[in-house]
N, CA, C and O atoms as a Tinker XYZ file with bonds, in Angstrom:
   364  protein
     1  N     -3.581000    6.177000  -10.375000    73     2
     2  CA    -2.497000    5.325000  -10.798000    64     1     3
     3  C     -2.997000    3.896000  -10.841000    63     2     4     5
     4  O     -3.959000    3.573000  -10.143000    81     3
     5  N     -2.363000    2.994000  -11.659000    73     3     6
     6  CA    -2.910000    1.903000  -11.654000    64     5     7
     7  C     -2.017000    0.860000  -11.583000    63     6     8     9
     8  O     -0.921000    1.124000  -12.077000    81     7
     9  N     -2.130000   -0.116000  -11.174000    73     7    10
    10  CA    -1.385000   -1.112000  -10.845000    64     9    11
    11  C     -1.556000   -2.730000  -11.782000    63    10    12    13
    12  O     -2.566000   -3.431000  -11.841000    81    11
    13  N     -0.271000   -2.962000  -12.403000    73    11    14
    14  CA    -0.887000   -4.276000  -13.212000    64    13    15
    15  C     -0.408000   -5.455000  -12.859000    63    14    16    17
    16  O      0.793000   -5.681000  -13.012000    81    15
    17  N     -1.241000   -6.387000  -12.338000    73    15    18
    18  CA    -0.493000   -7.625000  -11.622000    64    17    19
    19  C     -0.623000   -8.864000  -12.498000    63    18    20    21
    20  O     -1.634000   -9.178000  -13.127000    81    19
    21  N      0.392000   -9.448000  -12.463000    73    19    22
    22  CA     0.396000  -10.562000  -13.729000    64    21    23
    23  C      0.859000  -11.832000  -12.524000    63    22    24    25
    24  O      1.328000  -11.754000  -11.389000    81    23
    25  N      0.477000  -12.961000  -13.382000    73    23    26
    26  CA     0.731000  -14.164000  -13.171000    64    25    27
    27  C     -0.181000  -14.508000  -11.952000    63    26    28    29
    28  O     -1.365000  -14.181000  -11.877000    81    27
    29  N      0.562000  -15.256000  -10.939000    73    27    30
    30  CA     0.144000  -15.528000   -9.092000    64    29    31
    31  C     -0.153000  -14.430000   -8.606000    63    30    32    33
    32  O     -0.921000  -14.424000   -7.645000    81    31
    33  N      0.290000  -13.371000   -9.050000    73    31    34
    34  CA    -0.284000  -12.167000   -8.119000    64    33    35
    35  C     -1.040000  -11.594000   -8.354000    63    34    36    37
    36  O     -1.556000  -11.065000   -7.370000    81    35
    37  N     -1.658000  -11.263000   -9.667000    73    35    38
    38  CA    -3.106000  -11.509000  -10.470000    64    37    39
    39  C     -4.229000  -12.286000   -9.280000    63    38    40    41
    40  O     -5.084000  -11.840000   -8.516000    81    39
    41  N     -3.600000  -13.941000   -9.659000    73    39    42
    42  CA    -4.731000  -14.619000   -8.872000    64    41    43
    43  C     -4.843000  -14.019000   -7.000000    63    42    44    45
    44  O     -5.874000  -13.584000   -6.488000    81    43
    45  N     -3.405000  -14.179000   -6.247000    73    43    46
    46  CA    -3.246000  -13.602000   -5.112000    64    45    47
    47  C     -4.667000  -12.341000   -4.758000    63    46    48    49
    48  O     -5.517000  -12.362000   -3.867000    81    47
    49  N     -4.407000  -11.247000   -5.982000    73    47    50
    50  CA    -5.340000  -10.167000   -5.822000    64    49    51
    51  C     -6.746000  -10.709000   -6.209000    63    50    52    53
    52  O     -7.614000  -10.603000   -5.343000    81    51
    53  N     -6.945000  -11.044000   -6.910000    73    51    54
    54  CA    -8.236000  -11.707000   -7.507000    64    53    55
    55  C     -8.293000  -10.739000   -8.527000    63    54    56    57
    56  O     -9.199000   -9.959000   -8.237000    81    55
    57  N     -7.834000  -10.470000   -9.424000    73    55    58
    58  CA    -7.809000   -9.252000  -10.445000    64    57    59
    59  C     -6.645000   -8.810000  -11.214000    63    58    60    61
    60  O     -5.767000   -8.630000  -10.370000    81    59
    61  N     -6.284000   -8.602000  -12.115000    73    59    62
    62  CA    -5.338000   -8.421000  -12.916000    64    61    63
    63  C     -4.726000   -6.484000  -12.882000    63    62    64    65
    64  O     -3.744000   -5.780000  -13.118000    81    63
    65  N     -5.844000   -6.437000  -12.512000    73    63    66
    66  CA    -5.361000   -4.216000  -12.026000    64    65    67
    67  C     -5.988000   -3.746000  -11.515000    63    66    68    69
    68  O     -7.201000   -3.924000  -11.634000    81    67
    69  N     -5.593000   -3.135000  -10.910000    73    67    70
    70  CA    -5.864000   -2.218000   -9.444000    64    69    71
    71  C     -5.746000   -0.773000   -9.745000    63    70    72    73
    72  O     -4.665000   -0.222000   -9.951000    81    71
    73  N     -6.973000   -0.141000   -9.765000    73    71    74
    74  CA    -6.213000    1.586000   -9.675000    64    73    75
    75  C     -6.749000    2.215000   -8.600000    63    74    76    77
    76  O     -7.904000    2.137000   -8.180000    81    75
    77  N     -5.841000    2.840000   -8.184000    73    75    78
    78  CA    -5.424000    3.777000   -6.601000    64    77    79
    79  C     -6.035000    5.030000   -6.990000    63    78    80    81
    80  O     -5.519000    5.442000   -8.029000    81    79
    81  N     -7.079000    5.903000   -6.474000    73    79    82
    82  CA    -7.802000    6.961000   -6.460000    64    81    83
    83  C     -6.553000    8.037000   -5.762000    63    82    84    85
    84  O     -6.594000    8.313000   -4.563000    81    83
    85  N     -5.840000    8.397000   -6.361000    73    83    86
    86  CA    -4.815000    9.301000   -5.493000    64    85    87
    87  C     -4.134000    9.881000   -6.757000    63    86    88    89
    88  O     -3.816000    9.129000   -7.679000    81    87
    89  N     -3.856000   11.520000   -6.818000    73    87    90
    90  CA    -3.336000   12.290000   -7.626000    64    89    91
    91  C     -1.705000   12.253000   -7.645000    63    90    92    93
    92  O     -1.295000   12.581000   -8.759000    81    91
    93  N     -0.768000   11.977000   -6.820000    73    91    94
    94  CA     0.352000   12.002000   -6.765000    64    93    95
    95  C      0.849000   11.282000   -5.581000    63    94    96    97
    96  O     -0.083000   11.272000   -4.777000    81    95
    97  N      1.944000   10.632000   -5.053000    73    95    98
    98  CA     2.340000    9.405000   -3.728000    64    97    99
    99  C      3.782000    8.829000   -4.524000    63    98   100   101
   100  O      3.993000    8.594000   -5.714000    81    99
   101  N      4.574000    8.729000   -3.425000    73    99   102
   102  CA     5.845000    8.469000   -3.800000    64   101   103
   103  C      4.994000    6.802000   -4.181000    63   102   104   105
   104  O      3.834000    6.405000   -4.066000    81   103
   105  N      6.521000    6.066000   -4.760000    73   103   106
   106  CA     6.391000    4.825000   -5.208000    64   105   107
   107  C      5.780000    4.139000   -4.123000    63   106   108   109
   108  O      4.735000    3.506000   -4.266000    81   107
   109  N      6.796000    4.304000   -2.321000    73   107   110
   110  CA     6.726000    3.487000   -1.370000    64   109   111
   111  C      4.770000    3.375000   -0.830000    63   110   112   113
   112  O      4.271000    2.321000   -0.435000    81   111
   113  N      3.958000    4.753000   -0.963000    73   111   114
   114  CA     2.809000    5.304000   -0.444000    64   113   115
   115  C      2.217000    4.256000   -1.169000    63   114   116   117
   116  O      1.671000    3.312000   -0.598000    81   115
   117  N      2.313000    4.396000   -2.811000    73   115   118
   118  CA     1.747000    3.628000   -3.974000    64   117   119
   119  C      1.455000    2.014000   -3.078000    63   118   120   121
   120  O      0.443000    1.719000   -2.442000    81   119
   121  N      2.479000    1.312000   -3.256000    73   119   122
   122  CA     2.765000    0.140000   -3.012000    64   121   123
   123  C      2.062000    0.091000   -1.818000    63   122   124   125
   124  O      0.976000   -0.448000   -2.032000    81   123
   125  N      2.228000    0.498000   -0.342000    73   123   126
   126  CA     1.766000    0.077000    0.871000    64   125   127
   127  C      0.078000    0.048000    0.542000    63   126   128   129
   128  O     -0.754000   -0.836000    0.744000    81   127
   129  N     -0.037000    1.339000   -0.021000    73   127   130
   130  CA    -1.601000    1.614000   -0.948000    64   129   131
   131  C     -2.416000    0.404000   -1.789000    63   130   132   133
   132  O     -3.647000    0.439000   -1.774000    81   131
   133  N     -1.826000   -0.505000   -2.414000    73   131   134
   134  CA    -1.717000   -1.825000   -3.054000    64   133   135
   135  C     -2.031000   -2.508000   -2.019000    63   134   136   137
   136  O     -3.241000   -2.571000   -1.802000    81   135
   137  N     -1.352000   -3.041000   -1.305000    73   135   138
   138  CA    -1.030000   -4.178000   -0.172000    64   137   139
   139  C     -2.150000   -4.256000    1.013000    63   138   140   141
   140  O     -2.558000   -5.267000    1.585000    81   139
   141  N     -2.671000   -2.381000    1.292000    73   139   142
   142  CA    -3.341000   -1.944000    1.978000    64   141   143
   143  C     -4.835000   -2.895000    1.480000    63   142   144   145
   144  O     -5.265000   -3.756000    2.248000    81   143
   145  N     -5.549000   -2.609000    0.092000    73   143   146
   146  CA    -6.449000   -2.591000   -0.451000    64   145   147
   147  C     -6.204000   -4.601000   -0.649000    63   146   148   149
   148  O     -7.155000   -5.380000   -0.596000    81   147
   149  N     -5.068000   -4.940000   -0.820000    73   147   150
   150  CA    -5.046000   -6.353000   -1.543000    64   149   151
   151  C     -4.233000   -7.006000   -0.329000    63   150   152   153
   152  O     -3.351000   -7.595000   -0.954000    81   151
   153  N     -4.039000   -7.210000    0.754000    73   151   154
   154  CA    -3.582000   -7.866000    1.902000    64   153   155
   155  C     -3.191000   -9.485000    1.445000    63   154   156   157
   156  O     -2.343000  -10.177000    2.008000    81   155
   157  N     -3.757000   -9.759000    0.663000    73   155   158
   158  CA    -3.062000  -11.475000    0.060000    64   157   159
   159  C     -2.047000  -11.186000   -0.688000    63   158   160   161
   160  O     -1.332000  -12.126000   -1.037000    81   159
   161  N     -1.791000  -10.140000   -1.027000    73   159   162
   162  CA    -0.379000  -10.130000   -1.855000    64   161   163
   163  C      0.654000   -9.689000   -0.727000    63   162   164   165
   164  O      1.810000   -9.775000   -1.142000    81   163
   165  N      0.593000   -9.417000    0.072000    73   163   166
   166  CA     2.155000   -9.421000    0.848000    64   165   167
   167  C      2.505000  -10.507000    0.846000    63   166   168   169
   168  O      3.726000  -10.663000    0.890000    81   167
   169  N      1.732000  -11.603000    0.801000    73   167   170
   170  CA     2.539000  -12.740000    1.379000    64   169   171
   171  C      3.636000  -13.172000   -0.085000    63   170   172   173
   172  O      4.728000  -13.740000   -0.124000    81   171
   173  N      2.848000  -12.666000   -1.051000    73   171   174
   174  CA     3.345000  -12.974000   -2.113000    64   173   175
   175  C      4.641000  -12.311000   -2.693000    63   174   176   177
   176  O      5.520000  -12.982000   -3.234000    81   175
   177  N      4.708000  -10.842000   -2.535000    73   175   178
   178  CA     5.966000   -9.845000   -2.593000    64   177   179
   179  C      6.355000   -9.455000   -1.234000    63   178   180   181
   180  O      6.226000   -8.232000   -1.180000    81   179
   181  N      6.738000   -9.878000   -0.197000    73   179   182
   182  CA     7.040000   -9.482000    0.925000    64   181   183
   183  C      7.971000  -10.563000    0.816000    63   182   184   185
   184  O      7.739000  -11.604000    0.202000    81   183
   185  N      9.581000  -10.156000    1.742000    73   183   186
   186  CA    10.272000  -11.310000    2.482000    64   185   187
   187  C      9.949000  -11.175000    3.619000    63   186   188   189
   188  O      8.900000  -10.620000    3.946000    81   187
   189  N     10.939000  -11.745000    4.577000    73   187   190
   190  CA    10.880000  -12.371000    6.243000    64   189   191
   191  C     10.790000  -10.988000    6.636000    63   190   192   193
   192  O     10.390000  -10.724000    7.771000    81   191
   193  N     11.179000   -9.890000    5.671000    73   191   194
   194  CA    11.700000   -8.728000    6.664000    64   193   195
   195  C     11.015000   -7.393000    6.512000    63   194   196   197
   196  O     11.395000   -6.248000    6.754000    81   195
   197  N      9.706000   -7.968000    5.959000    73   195   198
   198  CA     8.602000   -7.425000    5.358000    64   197   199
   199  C      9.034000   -6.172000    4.392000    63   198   200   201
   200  O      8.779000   -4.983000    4.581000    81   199
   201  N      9.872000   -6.856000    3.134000    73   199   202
   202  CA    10.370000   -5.807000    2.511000    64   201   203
   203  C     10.004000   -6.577000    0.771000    63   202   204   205
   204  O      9.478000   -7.677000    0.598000    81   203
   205  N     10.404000   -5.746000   -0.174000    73   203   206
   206  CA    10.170000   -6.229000   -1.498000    64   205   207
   207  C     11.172000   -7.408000   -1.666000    63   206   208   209
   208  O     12.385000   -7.209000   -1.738000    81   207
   209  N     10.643000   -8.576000   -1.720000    73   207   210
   210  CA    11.404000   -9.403000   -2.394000    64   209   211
   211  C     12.043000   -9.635000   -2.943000    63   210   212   213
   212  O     11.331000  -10.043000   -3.862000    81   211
   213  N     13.486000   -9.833000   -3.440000    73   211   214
   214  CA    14.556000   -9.815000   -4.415000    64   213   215
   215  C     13.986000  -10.471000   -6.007000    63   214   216   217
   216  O     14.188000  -10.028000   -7.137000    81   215
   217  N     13.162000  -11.768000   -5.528000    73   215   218
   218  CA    12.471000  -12.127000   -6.867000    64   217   219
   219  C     11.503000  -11.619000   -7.363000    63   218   220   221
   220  O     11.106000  -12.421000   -8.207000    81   219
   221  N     10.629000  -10.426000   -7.345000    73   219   222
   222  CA     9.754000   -9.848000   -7.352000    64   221   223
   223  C     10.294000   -8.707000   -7.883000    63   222   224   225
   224  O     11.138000   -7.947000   -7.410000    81   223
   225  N      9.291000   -8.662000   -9.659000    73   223   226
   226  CA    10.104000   -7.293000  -10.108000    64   225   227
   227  C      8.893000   -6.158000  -10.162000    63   226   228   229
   228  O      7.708000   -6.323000  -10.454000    81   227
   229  N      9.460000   -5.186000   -9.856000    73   227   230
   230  CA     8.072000   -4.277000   -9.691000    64   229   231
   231  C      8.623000   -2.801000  -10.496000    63   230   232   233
   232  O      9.574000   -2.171000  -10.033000    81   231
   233  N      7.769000   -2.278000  -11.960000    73   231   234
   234  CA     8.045000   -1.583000  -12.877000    64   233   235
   235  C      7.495000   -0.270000  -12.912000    63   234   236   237
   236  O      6.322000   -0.252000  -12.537000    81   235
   237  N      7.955000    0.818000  -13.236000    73   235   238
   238  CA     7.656000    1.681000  -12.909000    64   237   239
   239  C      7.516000    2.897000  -14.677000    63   238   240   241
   240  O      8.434000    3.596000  -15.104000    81   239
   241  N      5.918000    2.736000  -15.398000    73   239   242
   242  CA     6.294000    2.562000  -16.926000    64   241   243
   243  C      6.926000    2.309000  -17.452000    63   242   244   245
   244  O      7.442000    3.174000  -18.160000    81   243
   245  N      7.333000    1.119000  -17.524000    73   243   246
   246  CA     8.105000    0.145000  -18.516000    64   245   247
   247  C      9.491000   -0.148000  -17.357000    63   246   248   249
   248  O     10.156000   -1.178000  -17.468000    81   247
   249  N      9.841000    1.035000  -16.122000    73   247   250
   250  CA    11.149000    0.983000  -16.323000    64   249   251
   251  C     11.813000    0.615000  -14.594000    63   250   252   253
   252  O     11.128000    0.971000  -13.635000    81   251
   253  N     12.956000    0.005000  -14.396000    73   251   254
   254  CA    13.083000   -0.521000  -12.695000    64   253   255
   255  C     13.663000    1.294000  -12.461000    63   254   256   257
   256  O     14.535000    2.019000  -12.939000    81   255
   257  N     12.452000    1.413000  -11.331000    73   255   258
   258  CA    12.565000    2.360000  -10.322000    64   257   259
   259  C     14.041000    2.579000   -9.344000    63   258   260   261
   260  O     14.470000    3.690000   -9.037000    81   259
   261  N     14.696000    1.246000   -8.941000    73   259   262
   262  CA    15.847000    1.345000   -7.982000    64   261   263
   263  C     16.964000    1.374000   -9.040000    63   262   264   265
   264  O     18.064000    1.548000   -8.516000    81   263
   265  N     16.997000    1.255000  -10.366000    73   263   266
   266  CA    18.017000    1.482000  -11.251000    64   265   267
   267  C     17.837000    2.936000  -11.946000    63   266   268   269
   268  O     18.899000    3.492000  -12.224000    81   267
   269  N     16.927000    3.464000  -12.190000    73   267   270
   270  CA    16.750000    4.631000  -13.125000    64   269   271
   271  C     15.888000    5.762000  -12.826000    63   270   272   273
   272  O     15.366000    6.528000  -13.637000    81   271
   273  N     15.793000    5.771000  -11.392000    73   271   274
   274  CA    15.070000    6.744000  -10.845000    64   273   275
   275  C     15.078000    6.820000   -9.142000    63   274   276   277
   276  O     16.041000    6.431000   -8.480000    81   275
   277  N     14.131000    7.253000   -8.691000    73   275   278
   278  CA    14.724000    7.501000   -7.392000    64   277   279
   279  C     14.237000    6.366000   -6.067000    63   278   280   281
   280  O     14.267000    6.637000   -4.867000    81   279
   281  N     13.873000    5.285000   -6.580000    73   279   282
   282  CA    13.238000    3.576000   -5.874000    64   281   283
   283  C     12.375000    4.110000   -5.541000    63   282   284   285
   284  O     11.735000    4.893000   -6.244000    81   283
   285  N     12.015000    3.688000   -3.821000    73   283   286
   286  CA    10.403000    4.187000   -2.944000    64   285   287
   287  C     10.272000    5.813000   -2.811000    63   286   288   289
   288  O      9.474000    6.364000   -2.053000    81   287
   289  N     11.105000    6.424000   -3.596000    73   287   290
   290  CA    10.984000    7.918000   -3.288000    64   289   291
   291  C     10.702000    8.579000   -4.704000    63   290   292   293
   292  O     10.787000    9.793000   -4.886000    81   291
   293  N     10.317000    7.553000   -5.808000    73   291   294
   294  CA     9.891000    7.973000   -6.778000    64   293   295
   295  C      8.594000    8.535000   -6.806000    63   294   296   297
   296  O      7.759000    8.009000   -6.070000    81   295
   297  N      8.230000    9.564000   -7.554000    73   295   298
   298  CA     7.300000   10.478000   -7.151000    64   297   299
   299  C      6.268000    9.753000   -8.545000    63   298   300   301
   300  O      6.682000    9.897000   -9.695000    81   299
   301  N      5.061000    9.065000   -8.307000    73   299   302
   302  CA     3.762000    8.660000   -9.330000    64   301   303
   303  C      2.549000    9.409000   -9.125000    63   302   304   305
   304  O      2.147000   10.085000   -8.178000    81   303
   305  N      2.063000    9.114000  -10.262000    73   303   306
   306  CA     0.742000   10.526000  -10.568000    64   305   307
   307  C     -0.482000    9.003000  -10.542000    63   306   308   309
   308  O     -0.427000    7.816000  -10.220000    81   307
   309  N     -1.415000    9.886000  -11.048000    73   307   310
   310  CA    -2.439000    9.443000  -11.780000    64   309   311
   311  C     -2.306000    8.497000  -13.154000    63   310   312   313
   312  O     -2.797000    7.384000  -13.341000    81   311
   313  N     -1.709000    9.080000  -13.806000    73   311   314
   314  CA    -1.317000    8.405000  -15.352000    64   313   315
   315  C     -0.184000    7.633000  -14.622000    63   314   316   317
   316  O      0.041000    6.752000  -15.452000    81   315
   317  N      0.535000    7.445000  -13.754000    73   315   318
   318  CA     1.551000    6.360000  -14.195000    64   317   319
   319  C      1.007000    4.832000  -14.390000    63   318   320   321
   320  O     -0.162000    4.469000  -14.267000    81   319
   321  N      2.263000    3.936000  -14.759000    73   319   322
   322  CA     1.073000    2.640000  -14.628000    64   321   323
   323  C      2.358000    1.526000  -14.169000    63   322   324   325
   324  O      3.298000    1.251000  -14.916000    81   323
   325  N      2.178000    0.990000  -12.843000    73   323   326
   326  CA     2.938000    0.155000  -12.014000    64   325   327
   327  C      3.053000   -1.206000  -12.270000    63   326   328   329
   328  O      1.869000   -1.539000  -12.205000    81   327
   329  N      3.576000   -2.053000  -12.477000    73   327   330
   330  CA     3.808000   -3.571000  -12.920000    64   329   331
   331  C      4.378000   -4.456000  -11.356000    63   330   332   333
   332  O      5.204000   -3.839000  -10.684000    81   331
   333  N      4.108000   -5.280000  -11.052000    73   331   334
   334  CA     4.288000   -6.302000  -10.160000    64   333   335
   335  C      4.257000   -7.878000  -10.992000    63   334   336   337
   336  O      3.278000   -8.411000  -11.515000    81   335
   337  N      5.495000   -8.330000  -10.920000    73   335   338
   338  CA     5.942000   -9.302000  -11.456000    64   337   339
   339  C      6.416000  -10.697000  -10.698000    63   338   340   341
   340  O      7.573000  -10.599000  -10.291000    81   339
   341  N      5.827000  -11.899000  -10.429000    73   339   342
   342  CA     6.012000  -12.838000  -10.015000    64   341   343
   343  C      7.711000  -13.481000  -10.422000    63   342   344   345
   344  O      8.351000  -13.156000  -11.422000    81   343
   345  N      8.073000  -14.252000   -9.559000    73   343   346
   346  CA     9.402000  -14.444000   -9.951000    64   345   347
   347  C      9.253000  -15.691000  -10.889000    63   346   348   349
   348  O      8.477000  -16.582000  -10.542000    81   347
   349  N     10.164000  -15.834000  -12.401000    73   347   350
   350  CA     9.965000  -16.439000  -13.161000    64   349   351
   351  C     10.685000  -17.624000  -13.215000    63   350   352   353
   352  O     11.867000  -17.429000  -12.931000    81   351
   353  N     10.385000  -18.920000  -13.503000    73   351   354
   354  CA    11.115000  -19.931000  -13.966000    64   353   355
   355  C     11.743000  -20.325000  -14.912000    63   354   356   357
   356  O     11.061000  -21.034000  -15.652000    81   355
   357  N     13.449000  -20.082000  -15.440000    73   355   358
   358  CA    12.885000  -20.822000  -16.706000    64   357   359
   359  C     13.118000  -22.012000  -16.851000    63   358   360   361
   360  O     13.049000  -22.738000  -15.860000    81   359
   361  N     13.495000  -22.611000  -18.257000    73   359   362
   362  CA    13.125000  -23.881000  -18.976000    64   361   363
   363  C     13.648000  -24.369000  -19.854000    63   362   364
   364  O     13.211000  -25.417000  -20.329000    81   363
């Protein structure tokens, strides 16, 4: 599975994607799996309560996981492909 980090969290990771050597892992496994390997990004998607950030959108092929599927208990393969999104400003 692979992970695509855009913006600050790009730089945070030092890398723009990440792929996880693992055949199948709920969403939550995925993510700790991320954080595990890239430890400068919690600070970045984590709140006080070491949980996903409200401003922090995190995609699950194309689509939000806690609206249209089953959130940290969503089941990802190999082929899926994960998005982590910095919170945006606008203008």
């Amino acid at each position: 599975m692979d992970w695509r980090l855009f913006a600050t969290l790009s730089e945070a990771a030092g890398t723009d994607e990440v792929s996880l050597d693992r055949e199948e892992a709920t969403l939550r496994e995925a993510f700790d799996a991320l954080l595990e390997t890239h430890p400068d990004l919690a600070a970045e998607v984590l709140d006080e309560d070491e949980q996903l950030s409200d401003h922090v959108r995190l995609l699950v092929d194309g689509a939000d996981p806690f609206a249209e599927t089953d959130g940290w208990d969503t089941v990802v393969d190999e082929d899926t492909e994960l998005a982590l999104f910095p919170p945006v400003s606008g203008g």
